[in-house]
N, C-alpha and C positions, 0 to 999 in steps of 0.2 A: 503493500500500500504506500510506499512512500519514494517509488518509479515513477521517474517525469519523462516523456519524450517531448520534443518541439521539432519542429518541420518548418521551412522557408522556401520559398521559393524565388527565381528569379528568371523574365525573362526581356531579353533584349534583341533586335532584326531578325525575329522569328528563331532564338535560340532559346532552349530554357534549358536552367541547372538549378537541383538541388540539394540542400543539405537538411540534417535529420540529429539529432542530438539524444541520445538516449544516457539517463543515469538516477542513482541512488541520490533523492534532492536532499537528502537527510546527512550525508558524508561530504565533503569536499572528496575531490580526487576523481578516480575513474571514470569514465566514460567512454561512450561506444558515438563514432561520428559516422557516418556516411554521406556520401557525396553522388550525386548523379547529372549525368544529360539525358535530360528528358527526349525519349523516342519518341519517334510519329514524326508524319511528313511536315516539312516547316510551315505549310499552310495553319495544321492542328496548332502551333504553337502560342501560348497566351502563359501571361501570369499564375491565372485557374489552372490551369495545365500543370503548373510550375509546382504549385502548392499541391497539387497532388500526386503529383509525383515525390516531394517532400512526404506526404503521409506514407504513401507507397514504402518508402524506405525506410520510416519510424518504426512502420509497424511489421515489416521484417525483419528487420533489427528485434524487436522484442519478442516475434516468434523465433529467433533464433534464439535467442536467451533463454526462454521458457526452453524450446527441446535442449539445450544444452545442459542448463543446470536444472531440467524432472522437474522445471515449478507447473504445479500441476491446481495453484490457486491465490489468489492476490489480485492487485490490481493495480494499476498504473491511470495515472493523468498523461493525455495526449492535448497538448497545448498546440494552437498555430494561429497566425493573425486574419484567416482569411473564414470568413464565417462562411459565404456562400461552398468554399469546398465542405469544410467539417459539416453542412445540414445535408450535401450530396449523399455523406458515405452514411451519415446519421439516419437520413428517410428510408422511407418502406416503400415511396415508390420507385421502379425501374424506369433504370436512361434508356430511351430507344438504341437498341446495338448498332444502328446507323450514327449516333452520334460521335465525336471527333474524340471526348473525353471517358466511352463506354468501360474500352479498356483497362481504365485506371480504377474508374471508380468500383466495375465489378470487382475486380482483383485485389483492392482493397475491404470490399465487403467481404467477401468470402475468406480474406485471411485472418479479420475481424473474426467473423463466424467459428476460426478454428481454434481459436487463443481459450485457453483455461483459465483465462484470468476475465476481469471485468474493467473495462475501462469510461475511466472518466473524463468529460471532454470540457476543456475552459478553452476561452479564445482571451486573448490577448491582442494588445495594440499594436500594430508595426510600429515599428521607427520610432521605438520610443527614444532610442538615444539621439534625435533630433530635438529631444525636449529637452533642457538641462536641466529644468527645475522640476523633472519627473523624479519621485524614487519610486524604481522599479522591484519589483515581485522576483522573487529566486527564476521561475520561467521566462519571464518578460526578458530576464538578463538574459536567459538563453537562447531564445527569438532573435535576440540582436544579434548573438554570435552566429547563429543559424544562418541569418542573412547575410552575415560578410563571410560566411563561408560560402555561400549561395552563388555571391558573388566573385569571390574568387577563384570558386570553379568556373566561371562562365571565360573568366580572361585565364585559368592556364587551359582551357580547352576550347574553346571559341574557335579554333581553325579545325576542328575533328569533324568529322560527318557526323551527324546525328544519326543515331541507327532509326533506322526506317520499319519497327516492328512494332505488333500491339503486347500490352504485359498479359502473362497469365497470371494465374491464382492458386 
């Protein structure tokens, strides 16, 4: 119960990358980071995109944790700045599989659906470290960093091909 992940996303001239922050909010220390370029054809490519693809990676990152170390019960906060993703994978109703973002979002449902644990979902403010006279929430700090990892994936891989595939689950 006391697993935070956060997700950011970034995208820019039809490229997106994301990053995903998983850890124990209760320790300083450890962490699990992941980094992604969001696939699909550069058309599909948006922020929404971005940030889910950000979930995408949080929440394999923490099924990987659960099969790794048998947790077989608990629960985690999954924090990210973008509400319209988080009510996507949160609703009951189904994306048309013709959609650009179908992809993601089943693949995220379903790996939801497999977790032993239960998760709790807060949304947080982007960019809060544009405010200075913010003080920011243990998550919110890591939203920030989320982001400027998000973003610094984008510039050391911004001349790579974007893989051209949809995600499974």
């Amino acid at each position: 119960g006391t697993g935070g992940a956060v997700s950011d996303g970034s995208d820019k001239h039809h490229y997106g990358t994301s990053a995903a922050i998983v850890k124990d909010m209760l320790i300083p220390g450890p962490e699990m980071v992941g980094l992604n370029v969001v696939p699909g054809d550069p058309s599909y490519q948006s922020s929404y995109r971005s940030e889910l693809a950000g979930m995408a990676a949080a929440t394999t990152i923490v099924e990987m944790l659960c099969q790794v170390h048998n947790i077989t019960e608990g629960s985690i906060t999954i924090a990210l700045d973008s509400l319209r993703a988080m009510e996507a994978v949160k609703q009951l109703w189904n994306p048309k599989p013709s959609a650009p973002d179908f992809d993601l979002i089943n693949s995220i449902r379903r790996r939801i659906k497999r977790l032993p644990i239960t998760i709790h979902w807060e949304h947080v403010k982007g960019h809060q470290d544009n405010d200075t006279t913010a003080t920011l929430s243990p998550l919110a700090k890591l939203n920030v960093r989320a982001d400027g990892y998000a973003k610094q994936h984008y510039q050391n891989c911004r001349t790579v091909a974007i893989p051209n595939h949809k995600f499974g689950g």
